[in-house]
N, C-alpha and C positions, 0 to 999 in steps of 0.2 A: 124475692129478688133483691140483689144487692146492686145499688146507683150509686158509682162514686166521682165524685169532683173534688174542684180543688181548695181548700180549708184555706186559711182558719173559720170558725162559725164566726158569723156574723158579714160575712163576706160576700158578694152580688152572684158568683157560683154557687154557695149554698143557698142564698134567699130566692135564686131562680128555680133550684130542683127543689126545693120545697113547694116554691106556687105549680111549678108542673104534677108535680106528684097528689099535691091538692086537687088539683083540676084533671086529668087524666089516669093516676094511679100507677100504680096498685095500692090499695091501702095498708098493704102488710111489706109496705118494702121499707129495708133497711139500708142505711146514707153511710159510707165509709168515707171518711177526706182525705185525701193526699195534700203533702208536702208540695210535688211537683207534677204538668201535668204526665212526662212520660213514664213516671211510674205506677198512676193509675193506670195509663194505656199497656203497661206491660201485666197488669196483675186481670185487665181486660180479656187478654190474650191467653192468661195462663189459668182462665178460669175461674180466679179468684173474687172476681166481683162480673156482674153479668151485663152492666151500662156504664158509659162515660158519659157526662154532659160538660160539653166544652161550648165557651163563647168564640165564635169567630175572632173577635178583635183583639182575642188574648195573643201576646208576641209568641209563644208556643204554639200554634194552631197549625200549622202550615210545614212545620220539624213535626209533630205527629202523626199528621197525614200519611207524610213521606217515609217514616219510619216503620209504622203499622199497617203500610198497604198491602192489600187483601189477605189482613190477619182482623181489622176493625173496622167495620162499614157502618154508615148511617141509615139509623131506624130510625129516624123523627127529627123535623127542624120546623124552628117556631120564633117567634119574634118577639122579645119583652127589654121590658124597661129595668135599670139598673137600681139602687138606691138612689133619691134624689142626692147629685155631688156639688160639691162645691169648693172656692179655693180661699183656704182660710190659713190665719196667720197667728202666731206668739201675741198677745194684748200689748203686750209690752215694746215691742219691737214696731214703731215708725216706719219703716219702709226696711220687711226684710229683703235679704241680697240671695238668701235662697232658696228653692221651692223644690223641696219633692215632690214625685209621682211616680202611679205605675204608668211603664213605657204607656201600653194601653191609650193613657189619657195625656200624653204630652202634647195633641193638638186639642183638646176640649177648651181651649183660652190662650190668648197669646202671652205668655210666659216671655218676653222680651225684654221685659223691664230686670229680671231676677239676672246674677252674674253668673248662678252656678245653677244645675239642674239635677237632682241625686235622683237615680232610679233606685227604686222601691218596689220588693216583689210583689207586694199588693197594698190596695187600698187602705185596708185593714193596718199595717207596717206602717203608711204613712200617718196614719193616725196617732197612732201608740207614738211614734217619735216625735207629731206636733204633741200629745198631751207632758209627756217624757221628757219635753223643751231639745231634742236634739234637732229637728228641723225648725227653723224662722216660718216657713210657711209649705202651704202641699194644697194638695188635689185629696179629696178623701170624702165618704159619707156625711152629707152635712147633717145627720143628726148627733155628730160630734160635737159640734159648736155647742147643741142643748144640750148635750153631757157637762161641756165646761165651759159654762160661759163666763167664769172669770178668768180663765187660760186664754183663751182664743176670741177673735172677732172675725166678721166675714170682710173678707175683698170682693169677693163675685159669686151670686149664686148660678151655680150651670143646669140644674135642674137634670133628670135622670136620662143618664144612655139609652137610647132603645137600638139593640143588638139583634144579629140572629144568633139563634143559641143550636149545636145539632148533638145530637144523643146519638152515641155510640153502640154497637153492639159485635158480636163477633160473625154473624151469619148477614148477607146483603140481604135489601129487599127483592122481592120477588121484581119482575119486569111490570106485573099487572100492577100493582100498588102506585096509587094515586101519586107520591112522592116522587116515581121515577119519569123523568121525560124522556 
């Protein structure tokens, strides 16, 4: 079976379908990442991969749905924790003026103090660009900071999302299945 979500590795979609996969299976299934999520959902459709696993809180969740109605129904919905996040900042930079994030996470901390606010397609993004020095500061996986700790310092630890996460497929559940109310 092919499970695909949405890349880059290292990213709270890929570290979710890996611990599902760990814990439920199959053990012989193979992980394809997409770019964006509606082109997994289309390659869903057409065959080409036989699961999606999308998080709720992702800002495409709800344009999918609506897109791929009853072409991709929900097999499976579960509840897990994101990477522990946190909002960290350039060492250098005294009080920066601006913070990326993915939309996602733009209430995880009140962000009020910053002047500007760069959306960032993912976590993973906002990382790369505090290491990069393009963002002053962001929302990102804090075991960035332990990657560079002469780049970066913490402002705030926010500790991990817990989300519900649901798995796609292209046939509904049955009525009898525990899932369905």
């Amino acid at each position: 079976m092919i499970f695909a979500t949405l890349g880059p590795e290292g990213n709270n979609h890929v570290l979710v379908l890996r611990r599902y996969l760990d814990s439920r299976g199959p053990a012989d299934a193979e992980v394809r990442l997409f770019d964006e999520f509606p082109a997994a959902f289309a390659a869903l459709v057409a065959g080409e991969v036989d699961r999606v696993l999308q998080c709720t809180a992702h800002f495409s969740h709800a344009d999918c749905i609506g897109r791929f109605m009853h072409r991709a129904f929900p097999v499976d919905a579960f509840v897990a924790g994101s990477h522990p996040l946190a909002l960290l900042a350039q060492r250098e930079i005294a009080e920066p003026r601006q913070v990326a994030r993915q939309p996602a996470t733009r209430y995880y901390t009140d962000l009020s103090s910053f002047d500007e606010e760069i959306d960032a397609p993912t976590t993973v993004a906002v990382a790369e660009g505090l290491v990069e020095g393009r963002f002053e500061a962001g929302i990102c996986a804090r075991q960035v900071l332990e990657q560079h700790p002469g780049d970066l310092r913490l402002i705030e630890d926010l500790g991990p999302a817990l989300d519900v996460w649901v798995l796609y497929g292209t046939q509904p559940l049955a009525d009898q299945n525990p899932l369905v109310v």
